[in-house]
C-alpha positions as CSV (number, residue, x, y, z in Angstrom):
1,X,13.8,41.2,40.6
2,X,10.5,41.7,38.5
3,X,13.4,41.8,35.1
4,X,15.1,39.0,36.4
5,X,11.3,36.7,36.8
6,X,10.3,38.2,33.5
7,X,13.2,36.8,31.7
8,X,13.1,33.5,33.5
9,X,9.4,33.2,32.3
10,X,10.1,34.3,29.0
11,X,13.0,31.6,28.5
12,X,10.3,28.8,30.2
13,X,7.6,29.9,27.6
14,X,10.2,29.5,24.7
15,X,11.3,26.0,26.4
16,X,8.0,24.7,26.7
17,X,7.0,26.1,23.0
18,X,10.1,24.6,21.7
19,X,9.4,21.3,23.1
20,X,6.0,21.2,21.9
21,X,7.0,22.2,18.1
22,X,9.6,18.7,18.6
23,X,6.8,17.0,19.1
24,X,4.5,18.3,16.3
25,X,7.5,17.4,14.3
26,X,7.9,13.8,15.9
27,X,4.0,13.3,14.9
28,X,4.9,14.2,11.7
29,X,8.3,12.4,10.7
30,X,6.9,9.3,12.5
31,X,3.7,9.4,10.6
32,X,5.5,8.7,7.2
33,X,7.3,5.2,7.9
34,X,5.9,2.2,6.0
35,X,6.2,-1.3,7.1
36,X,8.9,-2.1,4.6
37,X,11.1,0.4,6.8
38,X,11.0,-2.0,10.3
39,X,12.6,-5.1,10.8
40,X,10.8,-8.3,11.6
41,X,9.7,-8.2,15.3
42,X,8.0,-10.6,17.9
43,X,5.4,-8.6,19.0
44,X,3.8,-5.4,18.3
45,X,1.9,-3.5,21.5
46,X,-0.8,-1.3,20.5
47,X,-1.2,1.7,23.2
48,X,-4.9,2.3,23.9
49,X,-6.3,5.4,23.6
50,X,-10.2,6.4,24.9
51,X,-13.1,4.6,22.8
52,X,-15.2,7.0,21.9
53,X,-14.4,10.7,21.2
54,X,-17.5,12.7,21.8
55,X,-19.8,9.9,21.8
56,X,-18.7,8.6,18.4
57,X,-16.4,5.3,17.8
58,X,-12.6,6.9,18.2
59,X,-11.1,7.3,14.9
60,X,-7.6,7.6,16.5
61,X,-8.1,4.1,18.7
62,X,-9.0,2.5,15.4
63,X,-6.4,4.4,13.9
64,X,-4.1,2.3,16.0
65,X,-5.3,-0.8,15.7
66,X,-5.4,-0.5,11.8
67,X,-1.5,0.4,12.0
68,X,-1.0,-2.9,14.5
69,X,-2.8,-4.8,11.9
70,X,-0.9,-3.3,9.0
71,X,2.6,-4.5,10.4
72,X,0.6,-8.1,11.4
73,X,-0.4,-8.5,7.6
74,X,3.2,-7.4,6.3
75,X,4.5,-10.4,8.3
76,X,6.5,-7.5,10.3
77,X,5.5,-9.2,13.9
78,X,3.7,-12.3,15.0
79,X,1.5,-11.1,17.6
80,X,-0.9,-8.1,18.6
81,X,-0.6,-7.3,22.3
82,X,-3.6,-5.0,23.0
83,X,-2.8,-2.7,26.1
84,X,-5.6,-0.9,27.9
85,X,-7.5,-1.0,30.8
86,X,-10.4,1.5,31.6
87,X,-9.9,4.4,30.0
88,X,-10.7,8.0,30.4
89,X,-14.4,7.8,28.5
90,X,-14.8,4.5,30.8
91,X,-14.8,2.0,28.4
92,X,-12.3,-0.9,28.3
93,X,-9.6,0.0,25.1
94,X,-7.6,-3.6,24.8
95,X,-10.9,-5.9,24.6
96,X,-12.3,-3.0,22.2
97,X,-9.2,-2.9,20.1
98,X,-9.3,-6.5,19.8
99,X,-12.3,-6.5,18.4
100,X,-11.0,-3.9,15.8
101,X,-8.6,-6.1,14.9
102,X,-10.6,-9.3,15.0
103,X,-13.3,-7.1,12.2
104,X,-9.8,-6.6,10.4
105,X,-8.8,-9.6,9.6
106,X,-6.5,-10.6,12.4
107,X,-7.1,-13.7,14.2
108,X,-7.9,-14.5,17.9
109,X,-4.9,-16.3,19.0
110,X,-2.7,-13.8,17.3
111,X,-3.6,-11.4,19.7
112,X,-3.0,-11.2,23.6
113,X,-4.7,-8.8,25.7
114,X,-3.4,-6.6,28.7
115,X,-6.5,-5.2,30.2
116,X,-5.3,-2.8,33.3
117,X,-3.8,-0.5,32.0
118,X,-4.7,3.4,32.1
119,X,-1.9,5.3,31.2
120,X,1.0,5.0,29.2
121,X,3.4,4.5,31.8
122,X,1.0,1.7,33.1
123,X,0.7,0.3,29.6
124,X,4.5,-0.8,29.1
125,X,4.8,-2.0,32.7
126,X,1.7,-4.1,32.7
127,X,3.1,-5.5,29.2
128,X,5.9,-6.6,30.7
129,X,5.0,-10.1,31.5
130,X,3.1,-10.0,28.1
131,X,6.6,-9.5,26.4
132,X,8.8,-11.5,28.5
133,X,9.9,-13.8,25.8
134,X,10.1,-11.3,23.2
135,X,13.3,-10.4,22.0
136,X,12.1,-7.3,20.0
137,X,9.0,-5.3,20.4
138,X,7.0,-2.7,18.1
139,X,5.5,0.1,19.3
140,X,2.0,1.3,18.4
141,X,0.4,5.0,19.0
142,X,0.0,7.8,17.3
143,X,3.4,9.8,16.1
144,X,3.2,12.7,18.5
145,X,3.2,9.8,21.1
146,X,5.8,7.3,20.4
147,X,8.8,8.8,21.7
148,X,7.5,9.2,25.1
149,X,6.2,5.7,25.1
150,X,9.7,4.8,23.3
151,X,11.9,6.2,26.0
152,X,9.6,5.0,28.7
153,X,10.0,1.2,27.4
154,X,13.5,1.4,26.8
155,X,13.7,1.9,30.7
156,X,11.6,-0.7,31.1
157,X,13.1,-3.2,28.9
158,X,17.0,-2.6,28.2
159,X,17.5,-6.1,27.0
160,X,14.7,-5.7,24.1
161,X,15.4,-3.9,20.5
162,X,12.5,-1.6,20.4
163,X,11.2,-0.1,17.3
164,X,8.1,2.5,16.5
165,X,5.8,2.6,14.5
166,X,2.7,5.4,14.3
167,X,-0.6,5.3,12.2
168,X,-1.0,7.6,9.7
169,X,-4.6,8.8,10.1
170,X,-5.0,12.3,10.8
171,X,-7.7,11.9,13.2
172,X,-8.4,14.8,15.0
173,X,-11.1,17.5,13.9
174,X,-9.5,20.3,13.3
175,X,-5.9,22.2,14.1
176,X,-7.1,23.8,17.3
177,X,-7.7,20.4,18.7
178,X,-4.4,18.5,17.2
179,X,-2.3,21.3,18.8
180,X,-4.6,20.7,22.3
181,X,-3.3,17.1,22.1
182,X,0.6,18.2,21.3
183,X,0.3,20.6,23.9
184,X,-0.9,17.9,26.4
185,X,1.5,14.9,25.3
186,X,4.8,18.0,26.0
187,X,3.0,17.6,29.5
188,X,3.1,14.4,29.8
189,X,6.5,14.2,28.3
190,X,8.1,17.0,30.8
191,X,6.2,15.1,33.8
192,X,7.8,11.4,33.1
193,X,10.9,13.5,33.0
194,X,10.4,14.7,36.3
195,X,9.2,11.8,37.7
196,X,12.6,9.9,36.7
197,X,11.0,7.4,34.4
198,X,13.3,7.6,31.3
């Protein structure tokens, strides 16, 4: 019995380690693409993230936004939808993030905001109406998180060509805390699994 539990841990441990290197390697392969390499889109949703990261302005939110605002400039989509609601520091990440994007250059009415949102699940469903029109949509997060957020809006939206695109920032201090957040997005990845969402 006790062999039996060992080796079933053992193979879970590998599993989970596996899965958790796959996404490192996501974070990284996403991380490289350039505007040139999407097609023209209708939209591009921007996936909130918290506003401040120990008290300071979130370099990985505005990490984001720049990316959004990069494939706005390039003429790769027309719009910026900002998704976000209250996030985990308690601040409100789509009204923040258009702001970002308002300092960068982009205008008001090129930008539509979905304020509700806490989570990324929440953040392509309550899109949804956002995007209704939209024949094509790009996707906006960080690398290690798009092809959660991909595979959850592909559920969501069969009918729509979806593409990714991540920023290229690396905005977390220090390896210790980049492999904290690969470790939690494997979570989050094996829990939408489980949860039947894909």
């Amino acid at each position: 019995m006790l062999p039996t539990l060992a080796c079933l841990s053992a193979a879970a441990l590998f599993c989970l380690a596996a899965a958790a290197v796959w996404v490192a390697y996501s974070d990284f392969k996403l991380s490289k693409r350039q505007p040139a390499d999407l097609q023209t889109a209708d939209s591009a949703l921007i996936l909130s993230t918290k506003v401040y990261e120990q008290g300071r302005p979130n370099p990985c939110l505005a990490a984001r936004v720049a990316a959004g605002v990069e494939l706005w400039k390039a003429g790769k989509v027309k719009r910026l939808v900002m998704s976000g609601g209250i996030n985990r520091d308690f601040h409100h990440g789509s009204k923040t993030m258009q702001a970002l994007a308002e300092q960068m250059g982009v205008p008001a009415g090129a930008i539509v905001q979905e304020t509700e949102a806490d989570d990324t699940f929440k953040n392509i469903v309550y899109s949804t109406p956002l995007l209704a029109a939209d024949r094509s949509v790009v996707l906006v997060s960080s690398g290690f998180h798009m092809r959660r957020a991909a595979w959850l809006a592909a559920r969501q939206w069969p009918d729509k060509h979806i593409q990714v695109y991540a920023h290229r920032n690396r905005c977390y201090d220090g390896t210790a805390r980049y492999w904290l957040e690969i470790i939690r997005e494997t979570g989050a990845v094996l829990k939408n699994g489980i949860l039947d969402r894909y």
